[in-house]
C-alpha positions in Angstrom: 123.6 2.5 63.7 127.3 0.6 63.7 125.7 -2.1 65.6 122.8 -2.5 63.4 124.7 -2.6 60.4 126.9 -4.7 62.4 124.1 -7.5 62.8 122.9 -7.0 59.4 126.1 -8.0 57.8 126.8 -11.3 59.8 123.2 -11.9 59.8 122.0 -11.2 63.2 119.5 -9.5 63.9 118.9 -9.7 67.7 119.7 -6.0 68.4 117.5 -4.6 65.8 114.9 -6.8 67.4 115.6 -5.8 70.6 115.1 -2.1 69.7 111.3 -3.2 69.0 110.6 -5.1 71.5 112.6 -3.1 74.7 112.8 0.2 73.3 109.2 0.2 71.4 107.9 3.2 69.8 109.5 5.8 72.5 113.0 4.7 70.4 111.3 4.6 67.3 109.7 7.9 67.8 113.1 9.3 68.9 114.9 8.4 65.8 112.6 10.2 63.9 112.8 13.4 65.9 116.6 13.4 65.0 115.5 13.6 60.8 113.1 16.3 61.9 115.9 19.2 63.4 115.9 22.0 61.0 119.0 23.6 60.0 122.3 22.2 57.3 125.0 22.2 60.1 127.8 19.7 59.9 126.9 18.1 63.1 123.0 18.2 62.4 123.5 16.5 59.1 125.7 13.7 60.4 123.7 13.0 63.2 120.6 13.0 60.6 122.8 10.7 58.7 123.4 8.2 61.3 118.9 8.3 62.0 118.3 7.6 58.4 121.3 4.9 58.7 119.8 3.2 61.6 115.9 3.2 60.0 117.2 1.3 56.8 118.6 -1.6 59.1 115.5 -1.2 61.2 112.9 -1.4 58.2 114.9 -4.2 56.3 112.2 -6.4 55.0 114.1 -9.9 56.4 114.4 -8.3 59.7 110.4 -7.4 59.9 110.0 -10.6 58.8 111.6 -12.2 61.5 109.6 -10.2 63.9 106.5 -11.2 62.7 107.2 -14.7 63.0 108.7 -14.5 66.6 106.4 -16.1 69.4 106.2 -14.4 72.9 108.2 -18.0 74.0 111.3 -17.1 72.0 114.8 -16.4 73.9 114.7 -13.1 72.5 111.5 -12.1 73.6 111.9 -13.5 76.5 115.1 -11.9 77.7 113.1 -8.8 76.3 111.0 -9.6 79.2 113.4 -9.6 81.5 115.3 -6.8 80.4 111.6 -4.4 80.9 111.1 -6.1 84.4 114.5 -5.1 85.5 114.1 -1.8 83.9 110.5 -1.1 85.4 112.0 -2.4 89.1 114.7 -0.5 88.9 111.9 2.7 88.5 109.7 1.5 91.2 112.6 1.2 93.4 113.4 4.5 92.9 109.8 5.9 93.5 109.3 4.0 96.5 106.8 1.5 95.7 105.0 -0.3 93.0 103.8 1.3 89.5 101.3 0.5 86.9 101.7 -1.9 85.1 103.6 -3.8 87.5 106.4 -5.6 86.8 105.3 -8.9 87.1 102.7 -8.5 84.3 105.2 -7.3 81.6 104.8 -9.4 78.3 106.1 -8.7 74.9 103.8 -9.2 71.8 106.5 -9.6 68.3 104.7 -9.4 65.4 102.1 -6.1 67.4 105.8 -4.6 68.3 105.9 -4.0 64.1 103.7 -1.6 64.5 105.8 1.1 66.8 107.5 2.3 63.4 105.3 5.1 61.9 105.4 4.5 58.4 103.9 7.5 56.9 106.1 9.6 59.2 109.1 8.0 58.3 108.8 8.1 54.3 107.7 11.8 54.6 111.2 12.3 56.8 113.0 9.9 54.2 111.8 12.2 51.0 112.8 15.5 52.5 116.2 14.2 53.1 116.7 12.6 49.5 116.8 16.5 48.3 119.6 17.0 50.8 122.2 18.0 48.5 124.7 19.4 51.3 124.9 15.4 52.8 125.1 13.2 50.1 125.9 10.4 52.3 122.3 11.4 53.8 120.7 11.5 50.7 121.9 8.1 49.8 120.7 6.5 53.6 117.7 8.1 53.0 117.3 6.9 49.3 117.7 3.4 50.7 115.5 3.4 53.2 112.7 4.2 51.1 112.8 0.7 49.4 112.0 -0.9 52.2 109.5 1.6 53.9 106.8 1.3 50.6 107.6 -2.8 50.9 106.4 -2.5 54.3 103.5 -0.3 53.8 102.1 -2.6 51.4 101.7 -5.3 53.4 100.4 -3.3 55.9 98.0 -1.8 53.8 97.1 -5.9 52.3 96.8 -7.2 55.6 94.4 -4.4 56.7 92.4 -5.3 53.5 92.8 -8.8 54.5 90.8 -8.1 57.6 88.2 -6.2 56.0 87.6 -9.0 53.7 87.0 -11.4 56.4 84.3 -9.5 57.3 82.2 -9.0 53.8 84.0 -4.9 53.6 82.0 -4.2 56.5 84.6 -2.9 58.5 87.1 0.0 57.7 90.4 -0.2 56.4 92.8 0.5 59.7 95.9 1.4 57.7 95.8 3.4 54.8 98.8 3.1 52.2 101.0 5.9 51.5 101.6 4.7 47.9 98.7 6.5 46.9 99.9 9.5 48.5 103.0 9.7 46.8 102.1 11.5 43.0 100.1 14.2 45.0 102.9 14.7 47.4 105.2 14.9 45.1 107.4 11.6 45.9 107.7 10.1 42.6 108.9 13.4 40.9 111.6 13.6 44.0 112.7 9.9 43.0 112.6 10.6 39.7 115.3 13.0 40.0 117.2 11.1 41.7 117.7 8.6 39.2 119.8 11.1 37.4 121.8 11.9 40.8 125.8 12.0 40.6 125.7 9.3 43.2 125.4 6.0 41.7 124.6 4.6 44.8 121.8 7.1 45.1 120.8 6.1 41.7 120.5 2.9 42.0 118.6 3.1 45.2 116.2 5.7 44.1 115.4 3.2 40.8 114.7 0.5 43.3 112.8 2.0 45.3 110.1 3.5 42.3 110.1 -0.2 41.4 108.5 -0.6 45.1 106.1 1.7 44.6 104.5 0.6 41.1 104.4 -3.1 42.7 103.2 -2.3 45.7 100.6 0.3 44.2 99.5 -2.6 42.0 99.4 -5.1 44.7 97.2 -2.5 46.5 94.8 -2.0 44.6 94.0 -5.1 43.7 92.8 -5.6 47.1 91.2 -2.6 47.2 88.9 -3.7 43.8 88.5 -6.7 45.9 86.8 -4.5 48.8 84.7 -2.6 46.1 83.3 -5.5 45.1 82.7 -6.8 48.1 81.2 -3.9 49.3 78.9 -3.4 45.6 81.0 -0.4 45.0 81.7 0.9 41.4 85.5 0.6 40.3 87.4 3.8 40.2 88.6 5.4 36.6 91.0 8.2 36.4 91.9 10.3 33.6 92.7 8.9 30.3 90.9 5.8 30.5 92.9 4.9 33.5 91.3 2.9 36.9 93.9 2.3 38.8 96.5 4.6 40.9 99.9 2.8 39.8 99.0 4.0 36.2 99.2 7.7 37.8 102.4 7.1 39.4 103.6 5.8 35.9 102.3 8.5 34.3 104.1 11.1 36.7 107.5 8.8 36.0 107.2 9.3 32.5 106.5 13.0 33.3 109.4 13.5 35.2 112.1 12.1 33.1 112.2 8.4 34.4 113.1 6.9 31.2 115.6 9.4 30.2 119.3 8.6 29.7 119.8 7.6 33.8 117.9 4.8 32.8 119.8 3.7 30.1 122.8 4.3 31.8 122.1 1.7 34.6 120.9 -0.6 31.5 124.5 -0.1 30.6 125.9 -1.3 33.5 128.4 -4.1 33.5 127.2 -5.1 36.2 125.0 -7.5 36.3 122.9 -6.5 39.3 122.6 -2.5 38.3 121.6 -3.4 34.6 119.2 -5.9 36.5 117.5 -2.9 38.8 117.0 -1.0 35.7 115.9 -3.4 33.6 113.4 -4.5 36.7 112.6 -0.5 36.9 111.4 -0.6 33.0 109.5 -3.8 33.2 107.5 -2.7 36.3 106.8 0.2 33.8 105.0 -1.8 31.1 104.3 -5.3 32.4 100.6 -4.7 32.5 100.3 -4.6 29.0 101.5 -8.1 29.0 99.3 -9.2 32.1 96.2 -7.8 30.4 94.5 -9.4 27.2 93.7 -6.0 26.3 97.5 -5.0 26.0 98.2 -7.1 22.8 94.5 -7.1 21.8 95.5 -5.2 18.3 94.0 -7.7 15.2 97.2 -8.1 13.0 96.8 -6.0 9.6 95.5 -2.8 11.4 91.9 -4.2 11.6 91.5 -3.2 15.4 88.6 -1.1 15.8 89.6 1.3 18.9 93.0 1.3 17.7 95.1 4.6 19.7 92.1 5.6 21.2 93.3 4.0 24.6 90.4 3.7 25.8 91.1 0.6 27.8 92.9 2.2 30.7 96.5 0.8 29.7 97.1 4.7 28.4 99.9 5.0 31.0 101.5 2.2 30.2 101.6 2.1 26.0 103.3 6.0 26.7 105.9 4.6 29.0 106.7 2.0 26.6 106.9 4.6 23.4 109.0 6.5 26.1 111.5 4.2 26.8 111.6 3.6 22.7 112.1 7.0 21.9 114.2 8.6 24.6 117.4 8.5 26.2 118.6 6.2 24.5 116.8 3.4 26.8 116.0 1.0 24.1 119.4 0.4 22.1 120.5 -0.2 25.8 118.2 -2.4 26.6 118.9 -4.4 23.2 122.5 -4.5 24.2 121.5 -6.7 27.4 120.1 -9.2 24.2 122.6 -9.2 22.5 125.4 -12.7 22.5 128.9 -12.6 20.5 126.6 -14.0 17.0 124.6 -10.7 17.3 127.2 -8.1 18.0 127.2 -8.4 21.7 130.5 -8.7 24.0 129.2 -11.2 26.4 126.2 -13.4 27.6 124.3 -11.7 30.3 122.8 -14.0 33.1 119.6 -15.3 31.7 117.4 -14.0 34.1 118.5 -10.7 33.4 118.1 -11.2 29.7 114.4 -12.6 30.1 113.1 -9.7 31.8 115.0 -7.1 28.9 112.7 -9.2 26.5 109.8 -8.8 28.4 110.5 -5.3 28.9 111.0 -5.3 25.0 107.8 -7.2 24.3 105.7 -5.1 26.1 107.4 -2.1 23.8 106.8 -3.3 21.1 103.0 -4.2 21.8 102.6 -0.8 22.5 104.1 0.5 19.2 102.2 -1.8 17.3 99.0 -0.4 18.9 99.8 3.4 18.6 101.2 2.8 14.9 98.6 0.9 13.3 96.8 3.8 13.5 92.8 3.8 11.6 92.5 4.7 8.3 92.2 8.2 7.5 94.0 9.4 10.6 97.5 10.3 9.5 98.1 13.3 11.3 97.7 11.7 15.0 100.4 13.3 17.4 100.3 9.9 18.8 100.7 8.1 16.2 103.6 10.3 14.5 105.5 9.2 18.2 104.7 5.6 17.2 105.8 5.6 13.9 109.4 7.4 15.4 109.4 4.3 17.8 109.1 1.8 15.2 112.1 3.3 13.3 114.1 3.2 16.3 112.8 -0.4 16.8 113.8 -1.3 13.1 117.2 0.3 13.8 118.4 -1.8 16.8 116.9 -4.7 14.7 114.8 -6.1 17.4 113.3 -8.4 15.1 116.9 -10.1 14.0 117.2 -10.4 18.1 114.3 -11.9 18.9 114.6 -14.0 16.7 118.8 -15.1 17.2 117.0 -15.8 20.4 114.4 -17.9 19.5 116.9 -19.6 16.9 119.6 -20.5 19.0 117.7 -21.3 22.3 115.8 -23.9 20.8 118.1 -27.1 21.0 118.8 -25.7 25.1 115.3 -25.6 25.3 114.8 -29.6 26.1 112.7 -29.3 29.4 110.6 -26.8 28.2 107.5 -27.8 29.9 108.9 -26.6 32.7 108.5 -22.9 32.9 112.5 -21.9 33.4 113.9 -18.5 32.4 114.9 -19.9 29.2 111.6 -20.8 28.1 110.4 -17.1 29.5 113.1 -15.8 27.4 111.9 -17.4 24.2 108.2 -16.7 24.6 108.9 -13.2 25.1 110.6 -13.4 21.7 107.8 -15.1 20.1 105.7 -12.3 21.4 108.2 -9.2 20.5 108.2 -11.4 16.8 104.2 -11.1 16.6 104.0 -7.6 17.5 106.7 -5.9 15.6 105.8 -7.8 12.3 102.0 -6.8 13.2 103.2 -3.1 12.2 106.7 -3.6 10.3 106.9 -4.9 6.8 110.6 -5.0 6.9 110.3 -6.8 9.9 107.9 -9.4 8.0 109.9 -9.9 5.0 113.3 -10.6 7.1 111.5 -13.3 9.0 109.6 -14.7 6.1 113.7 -14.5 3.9 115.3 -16.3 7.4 112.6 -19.2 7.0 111.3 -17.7 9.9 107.9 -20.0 10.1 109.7 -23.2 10.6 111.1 -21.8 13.8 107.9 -20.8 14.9 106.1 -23.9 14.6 108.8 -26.0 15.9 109.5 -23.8 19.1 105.2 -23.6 19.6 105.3 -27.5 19.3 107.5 -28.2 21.9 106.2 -30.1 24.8 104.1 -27.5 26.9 103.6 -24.6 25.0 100.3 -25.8 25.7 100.3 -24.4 29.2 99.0 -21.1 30.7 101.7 -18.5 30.5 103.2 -17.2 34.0 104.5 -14.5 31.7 101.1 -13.1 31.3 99.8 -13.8 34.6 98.2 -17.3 33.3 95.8 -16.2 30.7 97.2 -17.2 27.5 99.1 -20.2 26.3 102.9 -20.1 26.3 102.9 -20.1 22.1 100.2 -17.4 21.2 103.1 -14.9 20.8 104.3 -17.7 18.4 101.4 -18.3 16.6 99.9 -15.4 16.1 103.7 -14.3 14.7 103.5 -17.6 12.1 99.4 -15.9 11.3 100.9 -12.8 10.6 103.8 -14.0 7.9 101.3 -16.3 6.3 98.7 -13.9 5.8 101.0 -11.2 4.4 101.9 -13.5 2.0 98.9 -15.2 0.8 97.7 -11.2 0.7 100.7 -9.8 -1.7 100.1 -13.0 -3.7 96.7 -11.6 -4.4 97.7 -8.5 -5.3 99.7 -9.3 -7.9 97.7 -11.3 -9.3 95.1 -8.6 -9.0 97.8 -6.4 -10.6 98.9 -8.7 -13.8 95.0 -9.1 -14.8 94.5 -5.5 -14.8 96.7 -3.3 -17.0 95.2 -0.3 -16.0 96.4 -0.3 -12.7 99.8 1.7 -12.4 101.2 0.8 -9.0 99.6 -2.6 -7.5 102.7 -4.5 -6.9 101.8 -5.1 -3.0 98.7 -4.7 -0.5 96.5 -1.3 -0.7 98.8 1.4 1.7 96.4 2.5 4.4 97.4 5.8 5.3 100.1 6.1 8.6 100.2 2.2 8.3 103.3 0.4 8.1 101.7 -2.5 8.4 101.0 -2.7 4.7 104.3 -1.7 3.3 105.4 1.1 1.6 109.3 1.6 0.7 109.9 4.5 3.8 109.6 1.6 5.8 111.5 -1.4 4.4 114.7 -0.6 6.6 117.1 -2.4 6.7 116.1 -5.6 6.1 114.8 -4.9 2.2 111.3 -5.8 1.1 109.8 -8.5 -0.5 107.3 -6.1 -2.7 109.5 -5.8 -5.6 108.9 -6.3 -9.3 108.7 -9.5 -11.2 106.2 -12.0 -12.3 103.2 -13.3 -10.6 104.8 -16.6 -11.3 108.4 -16.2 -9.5 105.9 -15.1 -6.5 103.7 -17.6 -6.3 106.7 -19.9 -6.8 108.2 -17.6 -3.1 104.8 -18.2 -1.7 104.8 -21.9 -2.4 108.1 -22.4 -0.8 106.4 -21.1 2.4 103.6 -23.1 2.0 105.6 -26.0 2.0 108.0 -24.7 4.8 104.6 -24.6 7.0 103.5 -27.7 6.2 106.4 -29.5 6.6 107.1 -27.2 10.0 104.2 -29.3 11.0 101.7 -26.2 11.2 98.8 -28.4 10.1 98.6 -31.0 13.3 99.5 -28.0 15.8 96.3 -25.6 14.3 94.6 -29.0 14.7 96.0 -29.2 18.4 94.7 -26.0 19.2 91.5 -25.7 17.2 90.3 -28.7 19.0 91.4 -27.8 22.6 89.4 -27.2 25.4 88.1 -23.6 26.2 87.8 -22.8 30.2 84.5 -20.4 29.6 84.7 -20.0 34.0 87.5 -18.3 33.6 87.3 -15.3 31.3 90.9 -14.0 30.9 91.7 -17.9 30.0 88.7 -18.3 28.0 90.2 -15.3 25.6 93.7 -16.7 25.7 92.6 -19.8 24.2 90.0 -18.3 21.8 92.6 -15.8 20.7 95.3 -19.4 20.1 92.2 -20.5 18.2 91.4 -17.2 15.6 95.3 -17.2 14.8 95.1 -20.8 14.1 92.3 -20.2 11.5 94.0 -17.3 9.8 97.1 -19.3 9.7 95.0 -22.5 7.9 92.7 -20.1 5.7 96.2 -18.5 4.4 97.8 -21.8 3.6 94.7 -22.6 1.8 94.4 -19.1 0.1 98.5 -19.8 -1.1 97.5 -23.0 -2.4 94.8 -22.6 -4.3 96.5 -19.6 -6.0 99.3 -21.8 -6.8 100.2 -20.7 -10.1 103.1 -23.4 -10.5 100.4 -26.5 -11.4 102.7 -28.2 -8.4 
């Protein structure tokens, strides 16, 4: 193990290489034999230690890599070669003549000598010795390794479906993955409590590797839907509306305390690289409901017809994102990583590291405004009691005055922004944390609409190509729907309270009209318990000193430019091939509309004569 880590540091690699290709799966095996002696003994854990040492250098992704690339011409391989001939000769001398296979017909094969490591073997060893709390320094080896053992059984597992594709699904799968093994055999709860392990080390490796497994469960199923279709098989559904296997692995994180306060203490790192694993670890938890149109799918104003029923099989990930809101303290951590001197920060975190806390914070708040704009006539919902709680805590740690700051104060950096850099990431992941929490959050509305909030908007979804499909969400919307449909939202609000007054000035009858009908559990609509802190723009006074607030928008949209960008987008080209594009664009299109039919709603209730 010295000499592997040895190679690892200064970059070489030969000797790990060499135990593949001379010493094969009889080595291999060997190692693993070591992590299987029973017993706590001094001597029997530090030997374990140095196996589970010498099987993290040995499954290092880089190092596989190199393996599989490596001809049967290379120097190594050849002096493999020659090291096997003079190793078989030396046995034939010995037994007095010739034995099979001779050793002038030894050959090394690379990329097949991957194959000598047992994989579900070695992540079964690996698990039983994360529980090892008599060696920590064996815990923490063995908390390493498993990183890179669920990276490598992935691709395994996507080149074996690889070469069942080629051949129409016809032929079997020859490596199954262990990913899907892991919530039945207890892994992910193992991992899980690790992340709360005195060790930080251990921590930290035990985040990264859970991060492994959601990816690589992802990864692997999506070839496996491939295969089913292939094949003319139905998809698979799990419980609670869920198809696919990462969401039960998400579902058992969440279960098992994964976004508790370990979490928010590697959030809370300063430095840069731990907050980065967590942050990484809380994305992977909740980036599907930014990947799939169905994750932001609520209509603004509660008007969703399946709203909370989650019936769309992103269950698993809306709960992990109203867990990480609403415990351990994961969410003002995560807002700290936001945060810049003008917002109450300390310092500037790396900008990579601050896009993916806003992604992590969009897809939050996406799934708070879905479990909070609860139907009418369901105010009692469990679920939607948890929601509410969220948005509080979301209204607390001001995530609307962040997102915003961020939007605000990126904008002049933002001059190649039709390339898609972190920077531009960063500030469509605002616009999309700005559409979702003012979706749900009056307070949140009426401190964007008071900051001249719309003008931002339309300038930032203006810029040179906003136009473009959105890496963010996996290319099926256009980089300024957060944007627009945030700009929709404000509009409509207002052209709506305008109405209501005016509703409430002709008829004297009425008692308590001063803003929009309260739907019952729906913040959306107002309601003093949830003005926050950012006050509410419901109050008294007349109709007139309203529709005079209103015009002021009105104009602050027009002269944002609102008018020629609806145009831009109304009259853009829909890709009806491509279905998840197709709704991307239609969707830029509908908040267009309610954007334009607002403006003209304000204006033709202009009670100024203007």
């Amino acid at each position: 193990s010295s000499l592997l880590a040895l190679g690892n540091l200064v970059g070489d690699d030969s000797f790990a290489q060499a135990v593949y290709l001379i010493g094969g799966k009889e080595v291999l095996d060997a190692i693993l034999a070591l992590l299987e002696w029973s017993g706590s003994a001094k001597k029997t854990l530090a030997v374990q230690e140095q196996a589970a040492r010498a099987l993290f250098y040995l499954s290092d992704a880089k190092m596989i890599e190199s393996l599989l690339n490596m001809s049967s011409g290379s120097d190594i391989a050849m002096k493999a070669v020659e090291v096997l001939k003079a190793t078989q000769k030396k046995e034939e001398d010995e037994k007095g003549g010739p034995q099979l296979p001779s050793s002038s017909t030894i050959m090394v094969n690379p990329p097949a000598s991957v194959e000598h490591l047992d994989i579900h073997r070695t992540i079964r060893n690996c698990l039983d010795h994360t529980t090892t709390s008599a060696s920590p320094s064996l815990q923490r080896w063995s908390a390493s390794s498993l990183r890179n053992l669920i990276i490598e059984d992935q691709r395994r597992s996507l080149v074996a479906a690889s070469e069942s594709a080629q051949t129409g699904g016809v032929a079997p799968l020859n490596y199954e993955s262990f990913s899907l093994q892991l919530v039945s055999s207890g892994g992910v709860m193992i991992l899980c409590s690790l992340i709360g392990a005195d060790d930080a080390d251990t921590r930290a490796h035990a985040t990264a590797a859970l991060s492994a497994t959601i990816d690589a469960t992802r990864a692997v199923d999506a070839s496996q839907a491939t295969l089913r279709e292939m094949r003319g098989e139905p998809p698979t559904s799990g419980s609670n509306g869920n198809s696919t296997s990462d969401a039960s692995i998400v579902e058992a994180i969440v279960s098992g305390g994964g976004c508790g306060s370990s979490l928010a203490q590697l959030l809370l790192s300063a430095d840069d690289a731990v907050a980065g694993m967590g942050c990484s670890f809380a994305s992977s938890l909740v980036r599907p409901i930014l990947t799939n149109p169905q994750g932001s799918s609520l209509s603004e104003g509660g008007m969703a017809q399946s709203v909370g029923k989650d019936d769309d099989g992103l269950a698993a990930y809306r709960n992990a994102g109203i867990a990480l809101a609403t415990e351990g303290g994961c969410l003002p951590a995560l807002v700290q990583l936001l945060r810049d001197p003008n917002t109450g920060g300390q310092v500037v975190r790396p900008v990579e590291l601050r896009k993916c806390a806003m992604e992590t914070l969009a897809a939050i708040c996406l799934a708070v405004s879905y479990k909070a704009g609860g139907p009418d006539g369901e105010p009692d919902n469990a679920a939607m009691v948890i929601a509410r709680g969220a948005l509080e805590r979301l209204e607390e740690e001001q995530a609307a005055h962040i997102a915003f700051a961020v939007l605000s104060s990126l904008g002049s950096q933002n001059l190649m922004s039709e390339r898609d850099s972190p920077t531009s990431q960063l500030r469509e992941a605002a616009g999309i944390v700005l559409k979702a929490i003012s979706s749900c959050s009056s307070s949140a509305t009426s401190f964007l609409r008071s900051n001249r909030a719309i003008s931002v908007l339309m300038a930032a979804a203006s810029e040179e190509g906003m136009m473009q499909n959105s890496s963010l969400r996996a290319e099926w919307a256009p980089r300024c729907l957060g944007m627009l449909e945030a700009g929709a939202i404000i509009m409509n609000r207002a052209w709506t309270q305008l109405k209501c007054k005016s509703s409430s000035d002709s008829d004297e009858d009425d008692e308590d009209v001063d803003s929009p009908p309260m739907m019952p559990g729906n913040s959306f609509y107002g309601g003093d318990e949830h003005m926050g802190q950012y006050g509410s723009i419901h109050g008294g006074g007349s109709s007139m000193n309203l529709s005079k607030s209103n015009l002021d928008l009105l104009l602050e949209a027009i002269d944002a430019g609102a008018i020629p960008l609806a145009s831009l987008v109304v009259f853009s080209k829909i890709e009806f091939h491509d279905q998840p594009k197709a709704c991307g664009s239609i969707r830029a299109k509908i908040a267009c509309c309610r954007l334009l039919s607002a403006m003209f709603g304000i204006a033709r209730s202009d009670g100024t004569s203007i």
